[in-house]
C-alpha positions in Angstrom: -64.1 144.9 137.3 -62.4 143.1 140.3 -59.9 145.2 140.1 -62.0 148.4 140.6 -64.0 147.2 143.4 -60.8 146.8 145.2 -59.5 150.2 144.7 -63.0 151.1 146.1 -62.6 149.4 148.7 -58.8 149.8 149.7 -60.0 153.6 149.5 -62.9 153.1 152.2 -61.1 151.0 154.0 -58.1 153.8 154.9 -60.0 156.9 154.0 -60.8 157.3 158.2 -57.4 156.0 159.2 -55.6 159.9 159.5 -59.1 161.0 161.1 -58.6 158.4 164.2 -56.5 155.8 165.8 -54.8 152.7 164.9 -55.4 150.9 168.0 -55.7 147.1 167.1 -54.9 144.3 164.9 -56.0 140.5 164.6 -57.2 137.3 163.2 -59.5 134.9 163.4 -61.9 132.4 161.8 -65.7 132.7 160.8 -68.2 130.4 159.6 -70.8 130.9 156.8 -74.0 129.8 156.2 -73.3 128.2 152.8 -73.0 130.4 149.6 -73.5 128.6 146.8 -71.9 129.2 143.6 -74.1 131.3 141.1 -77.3 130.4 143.1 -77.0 126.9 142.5 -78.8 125.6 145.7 -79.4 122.2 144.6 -75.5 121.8 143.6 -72.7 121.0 145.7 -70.6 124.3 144.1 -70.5 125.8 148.2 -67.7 127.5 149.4 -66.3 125.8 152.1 -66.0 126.4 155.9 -64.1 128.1 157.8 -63.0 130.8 156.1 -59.6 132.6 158.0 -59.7 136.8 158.4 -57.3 139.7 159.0 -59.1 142.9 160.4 -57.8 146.0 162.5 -59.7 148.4 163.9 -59.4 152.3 163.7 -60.8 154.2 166.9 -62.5 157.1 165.8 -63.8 157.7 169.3 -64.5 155.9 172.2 -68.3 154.5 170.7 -67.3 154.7 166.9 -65.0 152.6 165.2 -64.2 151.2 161.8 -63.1 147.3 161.1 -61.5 146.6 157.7 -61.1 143.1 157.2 -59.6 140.5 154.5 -61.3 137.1 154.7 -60.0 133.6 152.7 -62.1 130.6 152.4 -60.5 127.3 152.4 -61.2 125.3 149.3 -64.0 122.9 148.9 -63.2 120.3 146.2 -66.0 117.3 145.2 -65.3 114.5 142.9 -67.4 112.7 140.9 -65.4 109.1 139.3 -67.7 107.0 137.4 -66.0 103.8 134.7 -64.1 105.9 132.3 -64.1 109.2 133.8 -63.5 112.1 136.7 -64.9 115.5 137.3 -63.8 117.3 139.8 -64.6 120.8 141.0 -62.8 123.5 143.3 -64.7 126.3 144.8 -62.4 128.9 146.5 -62.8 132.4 147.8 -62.3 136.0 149.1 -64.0 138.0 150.9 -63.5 142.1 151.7 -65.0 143.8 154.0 -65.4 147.7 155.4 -67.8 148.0 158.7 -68.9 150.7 161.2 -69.0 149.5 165.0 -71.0 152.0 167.0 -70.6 151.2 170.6 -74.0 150.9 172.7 -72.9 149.8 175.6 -69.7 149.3 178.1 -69.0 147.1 181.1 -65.7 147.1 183.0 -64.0 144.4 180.5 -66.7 144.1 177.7 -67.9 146.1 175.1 -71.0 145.7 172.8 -71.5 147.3 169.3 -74.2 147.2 166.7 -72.2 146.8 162.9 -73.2 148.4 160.0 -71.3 148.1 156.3 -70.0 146.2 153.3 -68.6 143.6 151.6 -67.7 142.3 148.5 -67.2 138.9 147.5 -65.3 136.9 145.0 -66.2 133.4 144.1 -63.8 131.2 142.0 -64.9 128.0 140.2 -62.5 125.5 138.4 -63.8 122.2 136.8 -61.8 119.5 135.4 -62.8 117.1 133.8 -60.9 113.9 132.5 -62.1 110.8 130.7 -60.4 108.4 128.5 -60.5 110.2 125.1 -61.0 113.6 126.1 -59.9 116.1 129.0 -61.4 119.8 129.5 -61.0 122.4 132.0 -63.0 125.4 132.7 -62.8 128.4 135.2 -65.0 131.0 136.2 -66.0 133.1 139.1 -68.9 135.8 140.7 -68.4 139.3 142.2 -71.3 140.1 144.4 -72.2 143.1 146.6 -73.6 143.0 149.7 -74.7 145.1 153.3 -73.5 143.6 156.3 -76.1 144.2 159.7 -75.1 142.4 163.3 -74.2 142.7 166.5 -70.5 141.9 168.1 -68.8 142.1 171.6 -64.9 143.1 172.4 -64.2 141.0 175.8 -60.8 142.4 177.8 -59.2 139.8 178.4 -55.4 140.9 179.6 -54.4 144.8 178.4 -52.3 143.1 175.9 -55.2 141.5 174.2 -59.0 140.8 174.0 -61.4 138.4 172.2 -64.3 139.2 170.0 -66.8 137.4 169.0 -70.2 138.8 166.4 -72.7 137.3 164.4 -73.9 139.2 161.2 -76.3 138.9 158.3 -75.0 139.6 154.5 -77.6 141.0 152.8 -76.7 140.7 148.9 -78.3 138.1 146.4 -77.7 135.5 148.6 -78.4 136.1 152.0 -75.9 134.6 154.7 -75.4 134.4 158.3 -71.9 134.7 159.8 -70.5 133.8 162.8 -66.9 135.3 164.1 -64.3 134.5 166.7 -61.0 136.2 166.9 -57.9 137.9 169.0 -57.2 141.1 168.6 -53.7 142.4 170.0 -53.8 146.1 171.4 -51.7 148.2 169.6 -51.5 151.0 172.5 -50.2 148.3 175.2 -47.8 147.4 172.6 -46.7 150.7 172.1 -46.6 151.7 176.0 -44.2 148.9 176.4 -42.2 149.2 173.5 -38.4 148.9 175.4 -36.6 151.8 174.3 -33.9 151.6 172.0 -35.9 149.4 169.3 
């Protein structure tokens, strides 16, 4: 199944790329507003913040783009010891992602966009557990689905790079609230300045 959803998604994600331009690449972190493990709310099974990214973004025209981006959550490990035992659990994650920017407004070094798309997400659960006469580990994880909606600004700072920042709703079965920061390096400065002979 995993392994479907990402040829779905590796297939969105460059589908546009020979209909517009490559223009920039970048990274960043974001923060989540806690996504617990199958739904358990009252648990500690959360994955952990902040997660790290990879995006670019393809320039379809000047108000529509496209923003692919591969997210990794940092593991978020609790312990319980008690006389004669330990259980400890590790919650990691990925996250994919495929969105639209439409472009709704443009100042001399800032750009604003409303976002529209999707992402999938992959949860990973492992459990040990160890006591004096008896050991056990299990692992299992959760694919889920889910439409992203938010708002996000590009902010020029030098023609070599800018800063972005959005904040976004996932809208799946649970719902989240993200916030993003990045850098984003500009591929056409790069280019223009390429020294010759490289």
């Amino acid at each position: 199944m995993r392994k479907i959803i990402l040829a779905t998604f590796l297939l969105i994600l460059f589908a546009g790329s020979s209909y517009g331009q490559f223009t920039k690449i970048g990274a960043g972190l974001f923060f989540d507003h806690k996504y617990y493990f199958n739904d358990e709310v009252n648990g500690d099974h959360k994955l952990g913040n902040p997660a790290f990214f990879f995006t670019g973004i393809y320039e379809f025209n000047l108000q529509f783009h496209i923003a692919p981006r591969i997210s990794m959550f940092f593991p978020n490990s609790t312990t319980v010891e008690d006389q004669g035992f330990t259980d400890k659990t590790v919650i990691t994650g990925y996250s994919l992602d495929a969105d639209a920017h439409y472009v709704f407004n443009a100042l001399d070094n800032f750009e604003f966009y409303g976002i529209g798309g999707i992402n999938i997400l992959y949860v990973h659960r492992k459990n040990e557990f160890v006591s004096v006469d008896f050991s056990d580990t299990i692992k299992d994880g959760t694919t889920s689905l889910g439409l992203n909606l938010g708002v996000g600004t590009y902010w020029k700072v030098k023609e070599q790079f800018d800063i972005y920042g959005e904040v976004k709703c996932i809208v799946a079965n649970q719902v989240q609230f993200v916030g993003t920061v990045g850098i984003l390096l500009n591929i056409d400065w790069l280019a223009k300045n390429e020294e010759p002979g490289y």
